[in-house]
C-alpha positions as CSV (number, residue, x, y, z in Angstrom):
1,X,-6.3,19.3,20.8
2,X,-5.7,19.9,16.9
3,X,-6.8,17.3,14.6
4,X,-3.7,15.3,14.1
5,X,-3.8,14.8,17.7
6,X,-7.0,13.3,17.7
7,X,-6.0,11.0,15.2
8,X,-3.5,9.9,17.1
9,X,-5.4,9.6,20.2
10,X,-8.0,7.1,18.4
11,X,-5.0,5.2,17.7
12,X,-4.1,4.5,21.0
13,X,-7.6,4.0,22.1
14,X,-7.8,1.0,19.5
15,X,-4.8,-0.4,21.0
16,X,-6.3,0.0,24.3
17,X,-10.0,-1.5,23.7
18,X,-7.6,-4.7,22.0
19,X,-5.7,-5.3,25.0
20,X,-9.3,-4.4,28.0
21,X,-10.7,-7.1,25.5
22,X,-8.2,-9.8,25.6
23,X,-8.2,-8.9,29.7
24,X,-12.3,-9.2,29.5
25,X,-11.4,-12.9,27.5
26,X,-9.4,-13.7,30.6
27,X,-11.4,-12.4,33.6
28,X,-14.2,-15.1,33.4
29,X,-12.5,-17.7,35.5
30,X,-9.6,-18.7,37.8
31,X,-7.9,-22.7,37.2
32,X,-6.4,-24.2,39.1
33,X,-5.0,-27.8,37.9
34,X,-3.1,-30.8,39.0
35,X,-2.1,-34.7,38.9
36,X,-4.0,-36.6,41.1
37,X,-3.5,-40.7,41.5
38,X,-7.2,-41.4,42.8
39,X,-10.8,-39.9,42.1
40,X,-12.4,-41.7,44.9
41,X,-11.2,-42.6,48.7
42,X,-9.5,-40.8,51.1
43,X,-6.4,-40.0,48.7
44,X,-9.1,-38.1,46.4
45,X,-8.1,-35.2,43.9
46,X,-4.8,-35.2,46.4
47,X,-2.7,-33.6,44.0
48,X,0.6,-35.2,43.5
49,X,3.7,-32.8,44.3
50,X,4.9,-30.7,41.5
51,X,2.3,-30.6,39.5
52,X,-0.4,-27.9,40.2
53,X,-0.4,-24.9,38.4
54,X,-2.7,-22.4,39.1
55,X,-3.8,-19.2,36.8
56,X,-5.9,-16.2,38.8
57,X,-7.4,-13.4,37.0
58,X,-5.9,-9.8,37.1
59,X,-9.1,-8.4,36.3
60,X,-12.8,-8.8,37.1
61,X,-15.6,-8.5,34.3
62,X,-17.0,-5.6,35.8
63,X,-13.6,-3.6,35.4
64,X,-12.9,-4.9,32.2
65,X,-16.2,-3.9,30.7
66,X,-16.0,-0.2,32.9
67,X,-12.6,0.8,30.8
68,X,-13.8,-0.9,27.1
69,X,-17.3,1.5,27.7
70,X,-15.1,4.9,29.1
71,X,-12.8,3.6,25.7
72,X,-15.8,3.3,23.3
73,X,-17.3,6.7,24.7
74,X,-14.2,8.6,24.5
75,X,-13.4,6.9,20.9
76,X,-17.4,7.9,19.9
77,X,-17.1,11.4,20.6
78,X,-13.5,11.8,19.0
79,X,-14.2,10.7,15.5
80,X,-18.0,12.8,15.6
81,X,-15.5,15.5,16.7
82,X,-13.1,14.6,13.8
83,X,-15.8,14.7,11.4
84,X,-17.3,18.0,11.8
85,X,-13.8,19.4,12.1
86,X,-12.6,17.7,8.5
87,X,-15.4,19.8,7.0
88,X,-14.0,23.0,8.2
89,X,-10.1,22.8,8.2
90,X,-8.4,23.7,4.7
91,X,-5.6,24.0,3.4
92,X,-4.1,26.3,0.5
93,X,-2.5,23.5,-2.1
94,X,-0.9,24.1,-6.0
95,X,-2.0,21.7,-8.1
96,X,-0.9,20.0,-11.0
97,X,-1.8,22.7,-13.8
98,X,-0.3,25.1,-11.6
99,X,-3.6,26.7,-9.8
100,X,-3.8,27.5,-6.3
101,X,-6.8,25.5,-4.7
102,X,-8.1,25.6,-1.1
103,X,-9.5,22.3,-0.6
104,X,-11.2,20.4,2.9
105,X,-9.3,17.2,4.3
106,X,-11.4,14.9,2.6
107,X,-10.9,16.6,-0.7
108,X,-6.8,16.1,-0.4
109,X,-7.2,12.3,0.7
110,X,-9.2,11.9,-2.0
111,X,-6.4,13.4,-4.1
112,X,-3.8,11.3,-2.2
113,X,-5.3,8.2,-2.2
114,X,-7.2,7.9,-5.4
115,X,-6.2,10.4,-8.3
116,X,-2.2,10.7,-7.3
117,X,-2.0,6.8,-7.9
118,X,-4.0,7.0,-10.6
119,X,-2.1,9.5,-12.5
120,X,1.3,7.8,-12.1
121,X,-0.3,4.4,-13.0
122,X,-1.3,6.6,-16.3
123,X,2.3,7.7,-16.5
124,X,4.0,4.6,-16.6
125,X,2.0,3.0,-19.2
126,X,3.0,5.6,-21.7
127,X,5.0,3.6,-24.4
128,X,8.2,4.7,-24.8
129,X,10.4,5.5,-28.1
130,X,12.3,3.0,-29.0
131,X,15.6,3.5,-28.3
132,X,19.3,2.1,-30.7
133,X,17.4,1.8,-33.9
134,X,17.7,2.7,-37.1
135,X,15.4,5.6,-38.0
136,X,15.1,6.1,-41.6
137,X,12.5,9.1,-41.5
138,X,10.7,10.7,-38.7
139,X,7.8,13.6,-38.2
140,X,6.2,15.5,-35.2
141,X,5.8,12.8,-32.3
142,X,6.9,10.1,-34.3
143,X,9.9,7.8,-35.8
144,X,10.1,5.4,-38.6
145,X,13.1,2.3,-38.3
146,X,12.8,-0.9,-39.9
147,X,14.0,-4.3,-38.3
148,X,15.9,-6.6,-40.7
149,X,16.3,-10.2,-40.1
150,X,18.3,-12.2,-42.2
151,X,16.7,-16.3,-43.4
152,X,19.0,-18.8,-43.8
153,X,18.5,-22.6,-44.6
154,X,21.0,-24.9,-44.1
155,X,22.2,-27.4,-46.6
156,X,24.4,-30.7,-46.6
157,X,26.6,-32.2,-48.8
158,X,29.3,-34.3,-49.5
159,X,32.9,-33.8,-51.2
160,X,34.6,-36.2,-53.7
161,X,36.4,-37.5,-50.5
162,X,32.9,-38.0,-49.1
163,X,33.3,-35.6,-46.4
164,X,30.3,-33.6,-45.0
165,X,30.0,-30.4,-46.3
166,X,27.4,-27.7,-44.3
167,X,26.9,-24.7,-46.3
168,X,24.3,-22.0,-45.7
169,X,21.7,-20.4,-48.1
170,X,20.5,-17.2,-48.0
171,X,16.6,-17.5,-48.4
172,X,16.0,-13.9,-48.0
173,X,15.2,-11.1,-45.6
174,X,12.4,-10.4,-43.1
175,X,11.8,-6.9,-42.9
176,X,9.6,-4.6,-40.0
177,X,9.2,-1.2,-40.7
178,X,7.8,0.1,-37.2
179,X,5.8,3.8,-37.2
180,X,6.8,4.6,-33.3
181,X,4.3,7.1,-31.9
182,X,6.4,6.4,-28.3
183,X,6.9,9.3,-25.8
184,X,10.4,10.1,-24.7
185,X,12.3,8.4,-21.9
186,X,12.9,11.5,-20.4
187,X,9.7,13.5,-20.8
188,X,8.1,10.5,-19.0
189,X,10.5,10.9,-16.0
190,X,9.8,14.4,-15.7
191,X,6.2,13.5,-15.8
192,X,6.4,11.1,-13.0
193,X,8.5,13.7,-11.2
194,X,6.1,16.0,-11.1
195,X,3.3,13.7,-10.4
196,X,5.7,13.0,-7.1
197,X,6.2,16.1,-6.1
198,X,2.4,17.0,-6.3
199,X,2.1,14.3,-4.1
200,X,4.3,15.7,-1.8
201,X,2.3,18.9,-1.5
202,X,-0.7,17.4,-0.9
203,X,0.4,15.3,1.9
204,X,2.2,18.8,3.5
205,X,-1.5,19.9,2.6
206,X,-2.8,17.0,4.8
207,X,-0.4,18.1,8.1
208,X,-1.3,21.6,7.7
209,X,-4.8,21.2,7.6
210,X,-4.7,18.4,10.9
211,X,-3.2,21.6,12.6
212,X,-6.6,22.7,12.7
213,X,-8.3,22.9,16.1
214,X,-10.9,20.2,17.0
215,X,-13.9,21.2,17.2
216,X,-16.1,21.6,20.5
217,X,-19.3,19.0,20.5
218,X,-22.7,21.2,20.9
């Protein structure tokens, strides 16, 4: 048995202890019920026709509690098997920087389940250049564009007929000059890109390394 088979075995020994326990719930007692028109007398708990129902257990206690103990045993001695086998199985992984490592189970679940999400998180929140503007000067990792935003008021009058007359003044402009130190749209694709398929190494990592032989128990 490798360990990805035991994995999956204490999978289907969960199910099973969930469905001996709902039998155990149901194996304390048989009913039996009906509609009855008297309680006392010589017609007493006669039930009336059509209307008992009756519910017997499939199980007894004693069985119920003989396959959840064989379950639980079983299930004990898989995952101490499990865990002495995680700390031996390895498996040969490049990481991000390009280095080949040779790291135990746990290591690479910590690695897929902790830093991998991280690191996109990271990724994503990288601002990005801002794209469509003007750019009026620019240096190593950074652009300079200005926003302009033209103030108007508007102003009422009337003519010598006595007619309305809207007309608009300009007030001015509001300018922004913006210093964006933003990364490019593109470099931060390839970033996540390679953040994704580091992940995908690790988790080929993971089935590798559950190819690994369980253990014996001493």
């Amino acid at each position: 048995m490798t360990l990805g088979d035991a994995f999956n075995r204490r999978k289907k020994l969960s199910a099973d202890l969930q469905s001996w326990i709902n039998r155990l719930n149901l194996a304390g007692a048989e009913r039996h019920s009906y509609r009855t028109q008297a309680l006392e007398g010589e017609g007493a708990y006669r039930p009336d026709p059509g209307t008992e129902k009756s519910r017997t257990r499939t199980y007894t206690v004693e069985e119920c509690r003989a396959r959840i103990d064989a379950i639980l045993a079983e299930d004990q001695q898989l995952a101490l098997r499990i865990s002495r086998t995680n700390q031996r199985a390895r498996a040969e992984i490049v990481d991000l920087d390009g280095a080949t490592r040779v790291l135990s189970i746990p290591e690479l679940l910590v690695i897929k389940d902790d830093t991998i999400p991280k690191l996109e998180q990271a990724a994503r929140a990288v601002p990005l250049r801002a794209d469509d503007v003007g750019v009026y000067d620019s240096g190593e990792g950074w652009i300079r564009y200005r926003t302009v935003q033209k103030i108007e008021r508007k102003r009422e009058s009337f003519s010598e007929k006595g007619l309305k007359v809207e007309q608009m003044d300009l007030l001015g402009y509001d300018i922004v000059e913006v210093t964006d130190y933003g990364a490019d749209r593109r470099a931060q694709w390839d970033e996540i890109d390679r953040i994704g398929e580091f992940a995908q190494r690790v988790k080929q990592a993971i089935n590798r390394a559950n190819k690994t032989e369980l253990v014996e128990l001493d």
